[in-house]
SEVEX-420124 format. One line per 3 residues: their letters; for each residue x, y, z of N, C-alpha, C, O. Coordinates in steps of 0.1 Angstrom, whole numbers. Layout:
% residues N
A) X,Y,Z,X,Y,Z,X,Y,Z,X,Y,Z  ... .
END
This chain:
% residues 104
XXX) 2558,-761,-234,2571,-755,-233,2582,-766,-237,2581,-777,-231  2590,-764,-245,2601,-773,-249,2616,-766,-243,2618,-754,-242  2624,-774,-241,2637,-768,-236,2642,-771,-248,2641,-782,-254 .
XXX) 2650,-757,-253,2659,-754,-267,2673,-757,-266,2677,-758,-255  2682,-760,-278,2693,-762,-273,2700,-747,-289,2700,-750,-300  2703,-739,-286,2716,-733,-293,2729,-734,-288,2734,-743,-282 .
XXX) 2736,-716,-291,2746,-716,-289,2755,-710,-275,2766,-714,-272  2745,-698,-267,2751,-692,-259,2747,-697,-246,2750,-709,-245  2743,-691,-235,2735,-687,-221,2734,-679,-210,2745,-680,-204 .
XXX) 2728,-673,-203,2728,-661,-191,2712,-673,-188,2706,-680,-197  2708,-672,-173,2696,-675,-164,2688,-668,-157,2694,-660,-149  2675,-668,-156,2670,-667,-149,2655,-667,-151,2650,-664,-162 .
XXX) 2647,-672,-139,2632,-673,-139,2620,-673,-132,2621,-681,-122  2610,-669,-132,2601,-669,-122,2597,-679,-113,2600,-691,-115  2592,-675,-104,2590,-683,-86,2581,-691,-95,2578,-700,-87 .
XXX) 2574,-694,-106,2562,-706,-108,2563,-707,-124,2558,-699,-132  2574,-722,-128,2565,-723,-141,2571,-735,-137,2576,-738,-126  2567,-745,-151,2561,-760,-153,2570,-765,-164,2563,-774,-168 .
XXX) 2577,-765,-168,2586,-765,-181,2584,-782,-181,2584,-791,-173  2584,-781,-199,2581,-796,-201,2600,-805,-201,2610,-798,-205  2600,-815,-198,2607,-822,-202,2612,-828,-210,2615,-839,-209 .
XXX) 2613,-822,-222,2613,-824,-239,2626,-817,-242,2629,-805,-240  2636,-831,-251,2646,-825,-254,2648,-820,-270,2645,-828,-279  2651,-808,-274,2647,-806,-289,2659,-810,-299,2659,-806,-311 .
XXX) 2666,-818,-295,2679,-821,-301,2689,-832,-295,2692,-832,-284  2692,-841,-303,2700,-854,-302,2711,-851,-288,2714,-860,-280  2716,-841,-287,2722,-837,-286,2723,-833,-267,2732,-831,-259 .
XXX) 2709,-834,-269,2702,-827,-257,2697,-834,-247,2684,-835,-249  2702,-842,-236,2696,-849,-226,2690,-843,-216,2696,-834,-211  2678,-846,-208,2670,-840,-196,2662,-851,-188,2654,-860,-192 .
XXX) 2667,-848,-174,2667,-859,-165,2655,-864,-163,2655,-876,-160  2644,-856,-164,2628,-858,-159,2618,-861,-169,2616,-852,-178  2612,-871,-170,2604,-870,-181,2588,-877,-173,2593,-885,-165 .
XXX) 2580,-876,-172,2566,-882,-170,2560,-888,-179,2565,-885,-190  2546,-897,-180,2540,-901,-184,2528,-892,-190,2527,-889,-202  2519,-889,-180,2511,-879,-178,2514,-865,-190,2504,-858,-191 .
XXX) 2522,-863,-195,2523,-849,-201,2536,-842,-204,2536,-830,-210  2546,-849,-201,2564,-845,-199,2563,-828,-190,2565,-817,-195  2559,-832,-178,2561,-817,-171,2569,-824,-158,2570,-836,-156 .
XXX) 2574,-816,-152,2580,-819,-140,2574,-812,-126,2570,-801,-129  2572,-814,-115,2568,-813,-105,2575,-810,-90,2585,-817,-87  2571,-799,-82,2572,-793,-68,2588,-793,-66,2594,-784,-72 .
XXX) 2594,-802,-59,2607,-796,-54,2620,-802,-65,2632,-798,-64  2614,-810,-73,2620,-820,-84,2631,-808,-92,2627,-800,-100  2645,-809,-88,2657,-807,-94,2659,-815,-108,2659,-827,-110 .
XXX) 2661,-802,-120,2662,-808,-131,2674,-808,-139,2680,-798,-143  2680,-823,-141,2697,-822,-146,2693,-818,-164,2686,-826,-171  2700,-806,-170,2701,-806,-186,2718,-810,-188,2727,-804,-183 .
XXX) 2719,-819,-197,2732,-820,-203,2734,-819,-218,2727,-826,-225  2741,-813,-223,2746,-812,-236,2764,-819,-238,2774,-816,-233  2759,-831,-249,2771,-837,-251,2771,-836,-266,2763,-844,-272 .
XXX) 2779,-826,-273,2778,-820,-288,2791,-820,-288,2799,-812,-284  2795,-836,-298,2812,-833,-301,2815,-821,-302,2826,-819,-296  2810,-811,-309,2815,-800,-318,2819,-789,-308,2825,-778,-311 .
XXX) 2815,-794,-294,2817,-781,-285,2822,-793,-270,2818,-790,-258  2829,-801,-272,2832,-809,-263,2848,-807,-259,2851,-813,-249  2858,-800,-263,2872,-802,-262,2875,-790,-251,2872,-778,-252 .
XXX) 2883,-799,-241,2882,-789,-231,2889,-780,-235,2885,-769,-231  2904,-781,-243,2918,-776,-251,2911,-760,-258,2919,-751,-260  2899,-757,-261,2891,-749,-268,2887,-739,-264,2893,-738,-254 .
XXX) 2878,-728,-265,2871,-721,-257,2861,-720,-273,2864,-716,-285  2851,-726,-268,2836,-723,-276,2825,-712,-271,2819,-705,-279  2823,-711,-259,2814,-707,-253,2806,-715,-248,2807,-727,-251 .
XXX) 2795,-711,-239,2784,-724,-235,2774,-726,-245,2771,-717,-253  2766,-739,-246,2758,-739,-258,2744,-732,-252,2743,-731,-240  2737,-729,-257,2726,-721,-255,2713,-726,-251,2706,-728,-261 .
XXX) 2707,-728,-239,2701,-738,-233,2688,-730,-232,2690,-722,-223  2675,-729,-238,2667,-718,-235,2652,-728,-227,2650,-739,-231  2646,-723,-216,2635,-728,-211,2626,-715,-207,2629,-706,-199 .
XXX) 2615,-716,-215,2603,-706,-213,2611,-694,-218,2610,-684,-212  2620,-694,-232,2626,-685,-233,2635,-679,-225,2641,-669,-229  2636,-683,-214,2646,-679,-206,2661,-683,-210,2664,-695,-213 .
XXX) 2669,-676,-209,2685,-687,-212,2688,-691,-196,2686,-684,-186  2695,-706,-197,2704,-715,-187,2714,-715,-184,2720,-721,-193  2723,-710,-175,2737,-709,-173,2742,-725,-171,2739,-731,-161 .
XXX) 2751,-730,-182,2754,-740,-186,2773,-742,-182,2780,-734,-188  2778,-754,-170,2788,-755,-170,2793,-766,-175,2786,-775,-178  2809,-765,-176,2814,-777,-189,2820,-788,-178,2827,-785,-168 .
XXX) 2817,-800,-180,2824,-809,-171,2837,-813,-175,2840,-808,-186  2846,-821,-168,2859,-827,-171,2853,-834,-182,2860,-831,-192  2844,-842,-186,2842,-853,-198,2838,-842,-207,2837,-848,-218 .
XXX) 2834,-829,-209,2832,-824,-221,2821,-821,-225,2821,-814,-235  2804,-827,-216,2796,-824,-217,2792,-810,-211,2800,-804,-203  2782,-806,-213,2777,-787,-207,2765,-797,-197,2758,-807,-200 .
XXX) 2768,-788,-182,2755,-795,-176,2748,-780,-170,2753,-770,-174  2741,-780,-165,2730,-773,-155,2717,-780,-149,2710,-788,-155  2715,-775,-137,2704,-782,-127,2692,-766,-127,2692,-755,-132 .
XXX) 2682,-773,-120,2674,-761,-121,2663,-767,-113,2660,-779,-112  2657,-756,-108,2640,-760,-99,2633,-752,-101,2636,-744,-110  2621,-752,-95,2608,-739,-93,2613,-735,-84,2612,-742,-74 .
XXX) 2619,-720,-82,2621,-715,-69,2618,-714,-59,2625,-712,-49  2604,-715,-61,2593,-715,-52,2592,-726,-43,2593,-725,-31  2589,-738,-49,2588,-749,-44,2602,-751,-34,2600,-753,-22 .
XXX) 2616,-752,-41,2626,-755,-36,2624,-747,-22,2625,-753,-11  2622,-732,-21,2623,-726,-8,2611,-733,-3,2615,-741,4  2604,-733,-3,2590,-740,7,2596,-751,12,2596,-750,24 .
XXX) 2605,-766,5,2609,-777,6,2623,-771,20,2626,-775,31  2627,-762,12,2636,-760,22,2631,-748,41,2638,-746,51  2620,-745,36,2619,-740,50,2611,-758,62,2605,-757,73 .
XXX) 2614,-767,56,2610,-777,65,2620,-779,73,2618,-785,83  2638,-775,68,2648,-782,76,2652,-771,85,2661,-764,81  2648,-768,95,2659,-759,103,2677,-760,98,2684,-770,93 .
XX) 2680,-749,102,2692,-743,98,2702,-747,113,2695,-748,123  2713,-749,114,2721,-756,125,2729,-745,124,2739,-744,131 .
END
C-alpha cells in the first residue's frame, strides 16, 4: 500500500489495515517509516504533510491536496506555514489503547 498524493480529500477507514509508510511524491512527507517493510504498527499515530509551493499561499483558496491511503481519501488541514497536514491511526488499536485510561 503506498500513500498517494493528488488533488482533493474526504476520509475514512476500516477498524484494521497496515498502510505502508511510503511517500509517492517529493512533495509528500510521512512520519513513520520502519526497517522491516515500511508498515506502521498498533496504536502508532501517523503525521502526513504536504508542502507543495503551488498549493501553499494562505491569500488563495486551492482546495486540499488529495491524500489517498488504501484508496481511501484523507481529510487534509492547511497550517499557518502553508503546509496540508493530517494524522491518522488504526481505529482499532487506538480504542483498545485507549480503553486502558479510565475516564475522570
Amino acid at each position: 500500500m503506498t500513500i498517494m498524493l493528488t488533488w482533493s480529500a474526504a476520509m475514512g477507514f476500516s477498524g484494521s489495515f497496515m498502510p505502508e509508510a511510503e511517500a509517492a511524491n517529493q512533495y509528500l512527507w510521512v512520519s513513520a517509516e520502519d526497517a522491516g517493510g515500511n508498515n506502521f504498527y498498533g496504536g502508532q499515530v501517523l503525521e502526513i504533510v504536504v508542502t507543495d509551493p503551488a498549493i501553499n499561499r494562505l491569500d488563495e483558496a486551492y482546495g486540499m491536496p488529495d491524500v489517498t491511503i488504501d484508496g481511501k481519501k484523507v481529510i487534509m488541514a492547511q497550517g499557518v506555514d502553508g503546509s496540508w497536514y493530517a494524522y491518522i491511526a488504526d481505529g482499532s488499536k487506538a480504542t483498545s489503547i485507549d480503553s486502558n485510561y479510565a475516564e475522570e
